[in-house]
KOLRODO-907599 format. One record per residue (C-alpha): x, y, z; residue in three letters; residue number from 1. Coordinates in Angstrom, 3 decimals. Each point is the difference from the previous one (the first is absolute). Layout:
         xx         yy         zz   code   pos
          X          Y          Z    ALA   NUM
...
***
This chain:
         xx         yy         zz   code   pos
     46.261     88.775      2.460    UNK     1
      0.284     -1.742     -3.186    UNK     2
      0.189     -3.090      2.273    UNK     3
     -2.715      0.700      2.182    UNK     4
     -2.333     -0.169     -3.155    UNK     5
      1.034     -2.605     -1.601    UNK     6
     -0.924     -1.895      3.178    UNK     7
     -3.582      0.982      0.408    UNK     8
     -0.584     -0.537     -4.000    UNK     9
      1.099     -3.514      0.705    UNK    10
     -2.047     -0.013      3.173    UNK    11
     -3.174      0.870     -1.821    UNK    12
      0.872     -2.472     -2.761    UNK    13
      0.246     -2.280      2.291    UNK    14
     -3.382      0.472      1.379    UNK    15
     -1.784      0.119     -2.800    UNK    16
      1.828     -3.191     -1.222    UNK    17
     -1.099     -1.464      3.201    UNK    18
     -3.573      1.354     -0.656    UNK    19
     -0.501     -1.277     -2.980    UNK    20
      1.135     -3.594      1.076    UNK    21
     -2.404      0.002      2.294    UNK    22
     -2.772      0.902     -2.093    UNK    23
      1.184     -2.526     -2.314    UNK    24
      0.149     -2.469      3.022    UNK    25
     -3.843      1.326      1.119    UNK    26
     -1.246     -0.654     -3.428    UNK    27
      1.444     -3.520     -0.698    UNK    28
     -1.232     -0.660      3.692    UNK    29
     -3.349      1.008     -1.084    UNK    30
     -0.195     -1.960     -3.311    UNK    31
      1.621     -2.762      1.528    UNK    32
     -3.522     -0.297      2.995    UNK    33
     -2.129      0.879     -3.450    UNK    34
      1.050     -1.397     -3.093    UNK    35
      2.677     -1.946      1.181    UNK    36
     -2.257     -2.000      2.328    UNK    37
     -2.674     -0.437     -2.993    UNK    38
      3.189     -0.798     -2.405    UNK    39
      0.745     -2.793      2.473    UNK    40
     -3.718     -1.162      0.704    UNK    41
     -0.345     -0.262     -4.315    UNK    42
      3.279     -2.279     -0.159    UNK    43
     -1.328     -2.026      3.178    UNK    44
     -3.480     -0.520     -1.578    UNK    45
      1.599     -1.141     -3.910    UNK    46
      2.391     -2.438      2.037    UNK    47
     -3.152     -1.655      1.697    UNK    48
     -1.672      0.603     -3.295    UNK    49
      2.556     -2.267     -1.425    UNK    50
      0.454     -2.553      2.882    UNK    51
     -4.357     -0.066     -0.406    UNK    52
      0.687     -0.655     -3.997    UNK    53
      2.486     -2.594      0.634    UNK    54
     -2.001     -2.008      2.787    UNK    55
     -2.986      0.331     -2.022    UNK    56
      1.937     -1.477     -3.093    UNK    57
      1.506     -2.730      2.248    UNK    58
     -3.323     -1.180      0.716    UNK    59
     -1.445     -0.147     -3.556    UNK    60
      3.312     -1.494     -0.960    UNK    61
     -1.458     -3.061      2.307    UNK    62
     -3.510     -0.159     -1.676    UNK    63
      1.603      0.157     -3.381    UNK    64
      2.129     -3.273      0.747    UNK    65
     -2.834     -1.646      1.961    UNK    66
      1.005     -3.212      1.831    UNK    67
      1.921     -1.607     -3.417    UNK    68
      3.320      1.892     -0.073    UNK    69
      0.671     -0.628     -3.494    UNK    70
      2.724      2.405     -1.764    UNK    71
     -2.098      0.963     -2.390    UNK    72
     -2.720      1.427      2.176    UNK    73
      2.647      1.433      1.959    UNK    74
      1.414      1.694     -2.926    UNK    75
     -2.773      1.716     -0.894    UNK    76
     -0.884      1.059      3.330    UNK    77
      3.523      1.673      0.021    UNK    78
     -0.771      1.624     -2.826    UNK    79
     -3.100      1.287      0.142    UNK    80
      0.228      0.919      3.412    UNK    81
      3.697      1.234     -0.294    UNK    82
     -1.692      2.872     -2.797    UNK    83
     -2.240      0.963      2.564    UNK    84
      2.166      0.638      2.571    UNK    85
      2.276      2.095     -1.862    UNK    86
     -2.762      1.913     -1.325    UNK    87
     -1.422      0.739      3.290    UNK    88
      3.538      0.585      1.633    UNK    89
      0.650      2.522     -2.968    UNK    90
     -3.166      1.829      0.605    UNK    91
      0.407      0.068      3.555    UNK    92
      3.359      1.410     -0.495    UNK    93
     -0.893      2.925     -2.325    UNK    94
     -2.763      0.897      1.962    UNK    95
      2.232      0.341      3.253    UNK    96
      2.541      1.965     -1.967    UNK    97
     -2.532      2.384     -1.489    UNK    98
     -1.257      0.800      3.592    UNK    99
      3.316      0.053      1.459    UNK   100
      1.153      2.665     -2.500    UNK   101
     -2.951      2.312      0.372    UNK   102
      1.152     -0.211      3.993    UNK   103
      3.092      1.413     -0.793    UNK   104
     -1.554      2.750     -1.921    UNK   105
      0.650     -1.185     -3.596    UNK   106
     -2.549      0.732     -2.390    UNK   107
     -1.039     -3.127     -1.815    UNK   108
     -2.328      1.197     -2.456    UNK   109
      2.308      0.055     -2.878    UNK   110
      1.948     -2.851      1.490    UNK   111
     -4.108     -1.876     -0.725    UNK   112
     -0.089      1.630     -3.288    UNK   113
      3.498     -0.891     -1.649    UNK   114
     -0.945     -3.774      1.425    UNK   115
     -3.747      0.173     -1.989    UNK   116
      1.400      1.053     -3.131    UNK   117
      2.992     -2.501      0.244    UNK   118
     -2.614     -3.218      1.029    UNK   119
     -2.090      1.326     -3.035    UNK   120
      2.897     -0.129     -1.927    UNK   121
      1.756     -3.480      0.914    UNK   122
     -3.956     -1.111      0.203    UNK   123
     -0.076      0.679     -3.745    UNK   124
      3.282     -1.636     -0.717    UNK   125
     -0.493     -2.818      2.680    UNK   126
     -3.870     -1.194     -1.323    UNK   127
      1.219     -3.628     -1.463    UNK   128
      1.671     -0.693      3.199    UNK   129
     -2.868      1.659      2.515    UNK   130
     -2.086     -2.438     -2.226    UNK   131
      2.117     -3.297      0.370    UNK   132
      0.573      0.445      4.006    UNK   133
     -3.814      0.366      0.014    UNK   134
     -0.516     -2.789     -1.876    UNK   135
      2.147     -1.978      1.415    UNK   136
     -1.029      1.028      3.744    UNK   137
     -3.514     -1.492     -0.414    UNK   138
      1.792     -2.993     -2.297    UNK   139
      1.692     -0.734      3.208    UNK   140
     -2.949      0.706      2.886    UNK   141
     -2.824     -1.969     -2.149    UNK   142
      2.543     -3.178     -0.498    UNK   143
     -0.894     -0.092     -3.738    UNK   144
      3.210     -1.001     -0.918    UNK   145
      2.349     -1.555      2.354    UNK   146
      4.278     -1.505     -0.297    UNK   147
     -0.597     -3.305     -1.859    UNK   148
     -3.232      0.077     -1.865    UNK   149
     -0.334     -0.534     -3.270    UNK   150
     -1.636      2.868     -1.965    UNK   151
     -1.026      2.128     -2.737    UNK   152
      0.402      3.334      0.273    UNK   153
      0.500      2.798     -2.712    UNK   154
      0.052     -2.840     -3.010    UNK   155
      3.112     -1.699      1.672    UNK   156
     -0.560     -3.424      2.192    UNK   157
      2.301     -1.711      2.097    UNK   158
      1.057     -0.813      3.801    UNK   159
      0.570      3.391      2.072    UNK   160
      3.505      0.343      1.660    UNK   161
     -0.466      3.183      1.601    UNK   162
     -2.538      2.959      0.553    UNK   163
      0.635      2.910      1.254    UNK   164
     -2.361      3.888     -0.340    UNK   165
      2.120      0.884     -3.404    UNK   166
     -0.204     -3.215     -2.206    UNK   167
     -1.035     -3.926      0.246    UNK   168
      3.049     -2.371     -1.145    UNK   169
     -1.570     -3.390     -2.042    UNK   170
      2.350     -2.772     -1.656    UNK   171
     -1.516     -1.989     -2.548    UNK   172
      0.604     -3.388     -1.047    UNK   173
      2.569      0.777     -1.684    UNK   174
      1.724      1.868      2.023    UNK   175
     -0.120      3.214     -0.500    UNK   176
     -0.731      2.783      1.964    UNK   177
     -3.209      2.930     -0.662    UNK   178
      0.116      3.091      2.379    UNK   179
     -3.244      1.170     -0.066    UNK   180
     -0.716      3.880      1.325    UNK   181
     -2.597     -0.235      2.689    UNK   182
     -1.992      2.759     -1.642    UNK   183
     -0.416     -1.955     -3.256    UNK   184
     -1.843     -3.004      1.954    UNK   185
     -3.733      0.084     -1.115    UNK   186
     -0.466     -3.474      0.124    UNK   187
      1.297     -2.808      2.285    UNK   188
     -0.595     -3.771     -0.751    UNK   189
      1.051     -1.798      3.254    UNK   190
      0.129     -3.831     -1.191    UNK   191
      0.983     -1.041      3.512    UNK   192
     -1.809      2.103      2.609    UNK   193
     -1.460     -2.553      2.593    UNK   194
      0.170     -3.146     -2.597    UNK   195
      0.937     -0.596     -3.534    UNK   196
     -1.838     -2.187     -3.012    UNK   197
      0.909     -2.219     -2.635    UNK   198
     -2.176     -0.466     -2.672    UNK   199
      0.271     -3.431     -1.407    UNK   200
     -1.001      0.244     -3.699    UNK   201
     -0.548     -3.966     -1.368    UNK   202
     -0.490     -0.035     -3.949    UNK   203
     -1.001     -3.503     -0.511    UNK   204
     -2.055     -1.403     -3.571    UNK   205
     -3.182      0.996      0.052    UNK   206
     -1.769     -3.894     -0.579    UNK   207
      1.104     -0.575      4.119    UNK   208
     -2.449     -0.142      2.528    UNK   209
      0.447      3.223      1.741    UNK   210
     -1.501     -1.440      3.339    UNK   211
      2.934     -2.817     -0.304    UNK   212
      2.463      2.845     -0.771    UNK   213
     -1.241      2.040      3.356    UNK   214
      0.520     -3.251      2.129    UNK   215
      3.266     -0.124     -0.944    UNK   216
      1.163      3.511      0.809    UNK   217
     -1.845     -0.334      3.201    UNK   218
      2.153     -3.259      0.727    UNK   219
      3.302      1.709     -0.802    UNK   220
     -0.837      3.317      2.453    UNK   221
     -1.384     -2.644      2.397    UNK   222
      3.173     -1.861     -0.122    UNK   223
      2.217      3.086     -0.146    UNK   224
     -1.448      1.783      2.780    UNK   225
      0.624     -3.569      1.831    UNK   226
      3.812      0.564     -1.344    UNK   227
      2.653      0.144      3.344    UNK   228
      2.136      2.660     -2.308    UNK   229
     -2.744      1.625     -1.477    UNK   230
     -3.113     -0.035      2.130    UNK   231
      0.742      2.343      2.339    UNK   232
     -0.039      3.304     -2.501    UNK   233
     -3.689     -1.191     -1.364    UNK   234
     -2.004      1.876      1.884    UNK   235
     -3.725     -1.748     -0.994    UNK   236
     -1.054     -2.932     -2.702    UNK   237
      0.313      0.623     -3.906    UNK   238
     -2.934      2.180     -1.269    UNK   239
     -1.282     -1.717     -3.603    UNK   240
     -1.382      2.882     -1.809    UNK   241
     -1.707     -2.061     -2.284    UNK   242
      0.642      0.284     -4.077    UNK   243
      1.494      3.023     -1.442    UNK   244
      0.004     -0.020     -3.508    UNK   245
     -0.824     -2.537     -3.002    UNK   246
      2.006     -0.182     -3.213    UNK   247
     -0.733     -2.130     -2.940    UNK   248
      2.201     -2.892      1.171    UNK   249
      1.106      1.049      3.867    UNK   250
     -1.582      1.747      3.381    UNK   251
      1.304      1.556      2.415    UNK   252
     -0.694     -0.721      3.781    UNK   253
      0.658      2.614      2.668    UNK   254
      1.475     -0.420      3.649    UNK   255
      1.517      1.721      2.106    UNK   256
      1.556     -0.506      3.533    UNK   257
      0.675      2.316      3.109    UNK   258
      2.896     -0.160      1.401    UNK   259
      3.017      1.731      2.901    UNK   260
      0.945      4.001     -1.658    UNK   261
      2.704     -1.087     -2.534    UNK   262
     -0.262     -3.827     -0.087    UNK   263
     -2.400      0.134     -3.412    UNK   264
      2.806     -1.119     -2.355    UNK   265
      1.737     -2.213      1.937    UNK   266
     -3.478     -2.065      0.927    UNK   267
     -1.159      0.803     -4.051    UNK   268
      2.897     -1.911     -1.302    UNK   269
     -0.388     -2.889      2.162    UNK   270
     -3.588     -0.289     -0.762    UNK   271
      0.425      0.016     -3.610    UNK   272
      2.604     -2.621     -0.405    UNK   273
     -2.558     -2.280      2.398    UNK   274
     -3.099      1.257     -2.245    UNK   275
      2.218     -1.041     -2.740    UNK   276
      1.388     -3.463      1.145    UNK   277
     -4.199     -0.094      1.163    UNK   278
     -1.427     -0.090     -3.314    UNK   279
      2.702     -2.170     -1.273    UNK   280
     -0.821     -3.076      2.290    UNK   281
     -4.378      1.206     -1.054    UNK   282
      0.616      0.235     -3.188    UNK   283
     -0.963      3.529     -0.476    UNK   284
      1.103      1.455     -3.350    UNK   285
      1.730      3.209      0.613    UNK   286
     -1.037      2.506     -3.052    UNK   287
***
């Protein structure tokens, strides 16, 4: 007898085991033809949503290089472009999780609240650095400052070695190296965006003929633009600006000449030891 119930206890156990695993197996049937087909359909529209970003960057990647594939153009088109795709691919990604979990029947809403109050808070903490990638970003997509000019930025000049969103790297002439913050760049001076200047500053006594003194600069930018070694970083004739100032016993006569980005000094030096060598064989007291 005993035996006899023990059986049908296990019987109905059974069954209602059985029961329940296929209620189980209804129900994930069911949410797999609802949600599960919309869970799928969200991660199949972010991974076009990415492959869309990623052409899209490809191709402005190409109109940021142009047809001259120089590395520094390329460089910043990595850059900049490289932010933006991570940005987009993060966005894309949170917003396919976020759906995805309110699928599945999680609720998000304090998931979305505990995230606001910890962006407010790293927003607070993080404003210097929000401020430098900012800066930095539009440093980059205006070319305002670019790998090898020689600039002025934050009261510290020299030849830039590397920019990046966070900071600018300069080395002055004497070597040493200024990290400046993107953020704390107000003010760029680009000496050698498109083509640099020299300005030729000839203090001479004032009893000379400044018209004789003008022919002879002219003759020595003439002569140096005509240079084999030289001639090919001056981009247009020597501009006489005419007489600067007049002291009791000297003047001084302004010039100035246009020349390749970062060839100024080099073509400077050569024009003042011909200026100089110039006056000798006119006569020109130097004052």
């Amino acid at each position: 007898m005993d035996t006899s119930k023990t059986f049908e206890e296990s019987i109905v156990t059974s069954t209602r085991v059985a029961e329940l695993m296929v209620k189980l197996m209804e129900r994930f049937i069911e949410w797999l033809l609802t949600s599960g087909v919309r869970i799928v359909i969200i991660m199949v529209l972010a991974w076009i949503a990415v492959r869309v970003v990623r052409g899209v960057t490809a191709r402005l990647h190409k109109t940021m290089v142009g047809e001259s594939a120089s590395l520094e153009r390329i460089k910043r088109a990595d850059t900049v472009l490289g932010m933006v795709h991570t940005v987009c691919v993060i966005l894309i990604g949170v917003a396919a999780t976020m759906m995805a979990l309110r699928e599945t029947g999680i609720d998000i809403a304090p998931v979305l609240a505990t995230a606001g109050v910890g962006g407010l808070a790293i927003g607070f903490g993080a404003q210097t650095l929000v401020k430098d990638v900012i800066s930095g970003f539009f440093l980059l997509v205006e070319e305002q400052v670019r790998i090898g000019d020689i600039v002025d930025v934050a009261g510290k000049s020299g030849v830039v070695e590397r920019i990046n969103l966070r900071t600018i790297r300069l080395r002055d002439i004497g070597g040493n190296v200024h990290i400046v913050p993107n953020g704390n760049v107000s003010l760029v001076t680009n000496m050698t965006l498109d083509y640099s200047r020299y300005l030729v500053e000839a203090q001479v006594a004032r009893r000379e003929d400044p018209d004789r003194v003008f022919e002879a600069l002219r003759a020595v930018g003439d002569e140096l633009q005509k240079d084999r070694e030289h001639g090919e970083d001056i981009l247009q004739p020597i501009e006489v600006l005419g007489v600067d100032t007049l002291a009791a016993a000297t003047m001084t006569i302004k010039a100035r000449l246009t020349t390749r980005p970062m060839r100024q000094f080099r073509v400077g030096r050569e024009f003042n030891r011909r200026m100089k060598k110039r006056f000798e064989e006119l006569g020109i007291a130097v004052g």
